[in-house]
C-alpha positions in Angstrom: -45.9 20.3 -2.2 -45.6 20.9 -5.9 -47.0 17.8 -7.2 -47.2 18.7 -11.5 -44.4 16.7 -13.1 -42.9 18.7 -16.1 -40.2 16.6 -17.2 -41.2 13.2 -16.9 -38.7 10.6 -16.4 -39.0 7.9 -19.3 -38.3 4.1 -19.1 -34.9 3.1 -19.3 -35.4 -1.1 -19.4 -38.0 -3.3 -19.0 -37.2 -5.8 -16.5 -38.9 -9.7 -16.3 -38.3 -11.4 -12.5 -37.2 -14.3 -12.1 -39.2 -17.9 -10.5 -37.6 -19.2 -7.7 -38.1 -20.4 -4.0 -37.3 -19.0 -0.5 -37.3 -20.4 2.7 -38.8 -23.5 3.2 -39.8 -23.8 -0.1 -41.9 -20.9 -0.6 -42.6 -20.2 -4.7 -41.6 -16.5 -5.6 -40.3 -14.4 -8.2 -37.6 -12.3 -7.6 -37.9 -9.3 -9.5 -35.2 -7.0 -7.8 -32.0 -9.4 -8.2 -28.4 -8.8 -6.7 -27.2 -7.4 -10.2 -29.5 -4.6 -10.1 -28.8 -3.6 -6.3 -26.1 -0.7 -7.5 -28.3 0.0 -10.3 -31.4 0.5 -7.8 -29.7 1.4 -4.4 -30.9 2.1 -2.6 -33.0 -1.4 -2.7 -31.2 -4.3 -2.4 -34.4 -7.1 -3.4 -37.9 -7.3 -4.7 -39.3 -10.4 -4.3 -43.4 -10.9 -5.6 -44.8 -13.6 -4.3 -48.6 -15.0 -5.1 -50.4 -18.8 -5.2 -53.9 -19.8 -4.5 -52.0 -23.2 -4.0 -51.0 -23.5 0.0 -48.3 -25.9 -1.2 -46.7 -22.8 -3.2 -46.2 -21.5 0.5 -47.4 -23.8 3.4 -43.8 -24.1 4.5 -43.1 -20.2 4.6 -40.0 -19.2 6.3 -38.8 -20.6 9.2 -36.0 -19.2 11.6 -33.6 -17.2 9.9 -31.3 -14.0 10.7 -31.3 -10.6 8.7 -28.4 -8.2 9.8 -27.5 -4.6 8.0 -30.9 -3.3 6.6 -34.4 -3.6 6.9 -37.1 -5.7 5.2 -41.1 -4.2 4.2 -43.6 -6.8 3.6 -47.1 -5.9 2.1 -49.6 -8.6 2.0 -51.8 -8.3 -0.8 -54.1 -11.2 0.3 -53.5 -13.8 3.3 -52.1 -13.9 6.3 -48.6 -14.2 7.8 -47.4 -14.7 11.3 -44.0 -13.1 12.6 -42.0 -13.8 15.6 -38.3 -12.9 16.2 -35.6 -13.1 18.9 -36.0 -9.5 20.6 -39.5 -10.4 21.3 -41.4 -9.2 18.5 -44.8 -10.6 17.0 -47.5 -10.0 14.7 -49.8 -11.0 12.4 -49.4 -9.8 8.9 -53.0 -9.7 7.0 -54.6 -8.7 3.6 -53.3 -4.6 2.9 -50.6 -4.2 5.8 -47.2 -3.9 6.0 -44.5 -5.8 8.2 -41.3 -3.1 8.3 -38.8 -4.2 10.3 -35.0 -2.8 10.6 -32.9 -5.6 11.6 -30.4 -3.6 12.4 -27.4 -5.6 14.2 -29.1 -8.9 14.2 -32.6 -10.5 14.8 -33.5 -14.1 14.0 -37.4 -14.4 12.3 -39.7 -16.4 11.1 -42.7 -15.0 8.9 -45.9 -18.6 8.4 -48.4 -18.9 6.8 -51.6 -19.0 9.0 -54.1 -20.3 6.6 -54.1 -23.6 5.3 -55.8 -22.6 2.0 -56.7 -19.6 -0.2 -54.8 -17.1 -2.0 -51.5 -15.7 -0.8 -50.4 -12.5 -2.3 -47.8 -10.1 -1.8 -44.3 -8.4 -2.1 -41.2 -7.8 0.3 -38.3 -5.5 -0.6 -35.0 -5.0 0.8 -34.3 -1.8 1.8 -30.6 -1.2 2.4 -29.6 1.1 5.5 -26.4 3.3 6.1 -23.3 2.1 7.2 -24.0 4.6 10.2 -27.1 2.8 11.2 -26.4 -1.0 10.4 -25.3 -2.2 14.1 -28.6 0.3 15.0 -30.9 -2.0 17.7 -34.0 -4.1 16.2 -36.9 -2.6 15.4 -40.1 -3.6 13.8 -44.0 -1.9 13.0 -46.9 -3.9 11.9 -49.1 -1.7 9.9 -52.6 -3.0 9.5 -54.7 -1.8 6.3 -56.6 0.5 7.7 -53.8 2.5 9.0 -51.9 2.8 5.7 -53.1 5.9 4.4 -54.4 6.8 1.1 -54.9 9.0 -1.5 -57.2 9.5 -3.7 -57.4 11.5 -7.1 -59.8 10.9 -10.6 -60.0 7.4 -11.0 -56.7 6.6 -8.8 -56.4 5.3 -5.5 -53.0 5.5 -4.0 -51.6 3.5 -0.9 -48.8 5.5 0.8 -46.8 2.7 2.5 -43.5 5.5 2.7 -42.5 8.5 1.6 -45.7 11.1 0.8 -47.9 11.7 -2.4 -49.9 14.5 -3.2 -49.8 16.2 0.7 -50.5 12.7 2.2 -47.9 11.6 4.4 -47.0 7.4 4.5 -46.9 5.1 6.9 -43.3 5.2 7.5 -40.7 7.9 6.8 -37.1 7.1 6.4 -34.2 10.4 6.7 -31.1 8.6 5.1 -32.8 6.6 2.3 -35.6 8.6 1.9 -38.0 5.6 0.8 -41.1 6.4 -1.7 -43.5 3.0 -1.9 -46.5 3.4 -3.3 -49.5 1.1 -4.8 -51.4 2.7 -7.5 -54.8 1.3 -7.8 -55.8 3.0 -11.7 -59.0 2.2 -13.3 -58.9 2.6 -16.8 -57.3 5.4 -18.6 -56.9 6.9 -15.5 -53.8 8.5 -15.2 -50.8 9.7 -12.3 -48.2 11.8 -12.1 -45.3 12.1 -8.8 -42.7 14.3 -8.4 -39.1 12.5 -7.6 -35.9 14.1 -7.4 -33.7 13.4 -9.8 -30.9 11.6 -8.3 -33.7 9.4 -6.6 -33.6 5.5 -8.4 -36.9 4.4 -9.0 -39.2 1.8 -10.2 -42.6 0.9 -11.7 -43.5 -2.8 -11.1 -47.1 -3.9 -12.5 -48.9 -6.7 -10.9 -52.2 -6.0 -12.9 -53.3 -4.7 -16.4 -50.9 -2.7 -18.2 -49.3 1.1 -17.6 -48.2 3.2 -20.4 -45.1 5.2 -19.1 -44.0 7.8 -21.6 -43.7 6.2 -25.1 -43.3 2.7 -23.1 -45.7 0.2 -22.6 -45.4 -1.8 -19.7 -47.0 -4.9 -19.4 -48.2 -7.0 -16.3 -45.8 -8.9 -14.1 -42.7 -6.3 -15.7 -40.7 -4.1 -13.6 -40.1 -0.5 -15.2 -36.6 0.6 -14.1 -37.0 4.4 -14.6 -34.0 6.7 -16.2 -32.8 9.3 -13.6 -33.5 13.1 -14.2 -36.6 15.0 -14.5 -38.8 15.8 -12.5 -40.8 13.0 -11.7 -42.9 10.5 -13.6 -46.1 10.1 -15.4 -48.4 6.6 -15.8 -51.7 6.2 -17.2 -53.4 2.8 -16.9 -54.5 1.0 -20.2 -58.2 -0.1 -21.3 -58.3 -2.5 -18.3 -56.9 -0.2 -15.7 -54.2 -1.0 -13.6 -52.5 -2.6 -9.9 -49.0 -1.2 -9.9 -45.9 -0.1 -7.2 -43.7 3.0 -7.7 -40.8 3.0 -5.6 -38.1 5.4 -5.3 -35.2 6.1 -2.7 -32.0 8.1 -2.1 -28.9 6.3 -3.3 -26.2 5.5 -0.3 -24.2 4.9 -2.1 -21.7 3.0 -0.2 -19.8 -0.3 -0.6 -22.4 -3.2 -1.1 -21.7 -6.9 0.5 -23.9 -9.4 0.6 -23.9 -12.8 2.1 -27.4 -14.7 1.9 -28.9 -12.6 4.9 -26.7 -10.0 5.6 -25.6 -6.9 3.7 -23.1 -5.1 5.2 -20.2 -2.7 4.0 -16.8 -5.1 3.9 -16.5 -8.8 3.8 -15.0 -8.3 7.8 -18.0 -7.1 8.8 -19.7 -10.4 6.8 -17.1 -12.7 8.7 -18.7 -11.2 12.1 -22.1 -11.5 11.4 -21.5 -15.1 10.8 -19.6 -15.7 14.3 -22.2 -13.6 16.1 -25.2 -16.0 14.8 -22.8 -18.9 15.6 -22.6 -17.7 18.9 -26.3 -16.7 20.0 -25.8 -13.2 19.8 -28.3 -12.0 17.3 -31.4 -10.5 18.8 -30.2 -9.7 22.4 -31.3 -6.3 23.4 -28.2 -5.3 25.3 
């Protein structure tokens, strides 16, 4: 794998996410919003989530049902239970990933299972094809030390999807094509990842500061990248850096969105809704 960029891609906006809550009350901020999710497809949310305050997210998210794409928690710090209608559970801790596809329906709950301490992460909404929407449930817990990682000078990259530098992620998706990354930079340390050039992608820094091109990008902005190139290029400022690259295949395909379901025509919406009405989500037949 060729992995010099050439033509990197510079920053086309500078994005600053928005505070709101989820679920039972859970304080978040939801970087990838539903105006952005033609500009980004295809990623349909990015919600970043982090409190040392259990009241920010004691209440976590209770029952609720997902149909039409699938949903990739990583848990920076804390812990998370899941449980869902076709049977699934799992216990989401510091550095893993939750990926689940909910496919035609599931019904899930994701709480807290600490009472105090910090509670860090991110979940993004990864649409799927209209030929793989009604697909069956499915669902991976990935703990840390099964995420694989590269490392270069001064850079330490988690491969949640997709592949960097020869190492292959966690999770590979054919019709999307997912890249998800989190770049661990000490100072002045700098990285470089080919894309293709019809991919959408994004930088979003959680700490420090990344210098992308002739942009600076501060901490707690989202970098949406301009198409073309080759690839892009970051290099961490004088404090280093905690950021995620994330990049995908575009569908794109009619989006429709209803609260939890994104599916292709308000029809399809209209039967999502019956099918939750009548018990339907998360049967395995």
């Amino acid at each position: 794998m060729n992995t010099t960029v050439t033509q990197p891609r510079a920053v086309e906006r500078l994005i600053a996410g928005q505070p709101t809550s989820d679920g039972a009350g859970v304080k978040l901020t939801r970087v990838l919003t539903q105006d952005l999710q033609r500009r980004l497809d295809p990623f349909l949310m990015l919600d970043a989530f982090g409190s040392d305050s259990a009241d920010d997210y004691i209440a976590g998210f209770p029952d609720h049902p997902h149909r039409g794409f699938e949903t990739v928690t990583y848990m920076l710090a804390g812990r998370m239970r899941h449980r869902d209608s076709a049977g699934h559970e799992g216990l989401l801790q510091s550095g893993g990933v939750q990926w689940m596809t909910a496919g035609r329906g599931v019904i899930h709950s994701e709480l807290p299972e600490q009472s105090e301490g910090r509670m860090e992460g991110f979940q993004l909404w990864l649409n799927l094809p209209a030929k793989d929407k009604m697909n069956a449930p499915w669902y991976r817990d990935i703990q840390s030390a099964d995420v694989p990682e590269w490392r270069g000078a001064g850079v330490l990259a988690r491969v949640i999807a997709g592949a960097t530098h020869g190492v292959q992620g966690a999770v590979q998706r054919d019709g999307t094509e997912p890249l998800y990354l989190d770049l661990h930079l000490d100072a002045g340390a700098s990285f470089e990842q080919p894309l293709p050039a019809a991919h959408n992608a994004f930088v979003h820094v959680y700490r420090g500061a990344v210098q992308i091109g002739e942009q600076a990008v501060p901490m707690q902005r989202m970098a949406i990248l301009r198409n073309g190139g080759d690839g892009v290029r970051l290099a961490a400022g004088s404090d280093g850096a905690r950021a995620i690259l994330i990049a995908g295949q575009p569908l794109e395909e009619p989006i429709v969105q209803y609260g939890p379901f994104v599916m292709n025509t308000q029809q399809e919406i209209r039967t999502a809704i019956e099918d939750v009405r009548a018990g339907r989500f998360g049967r395995l037949d």
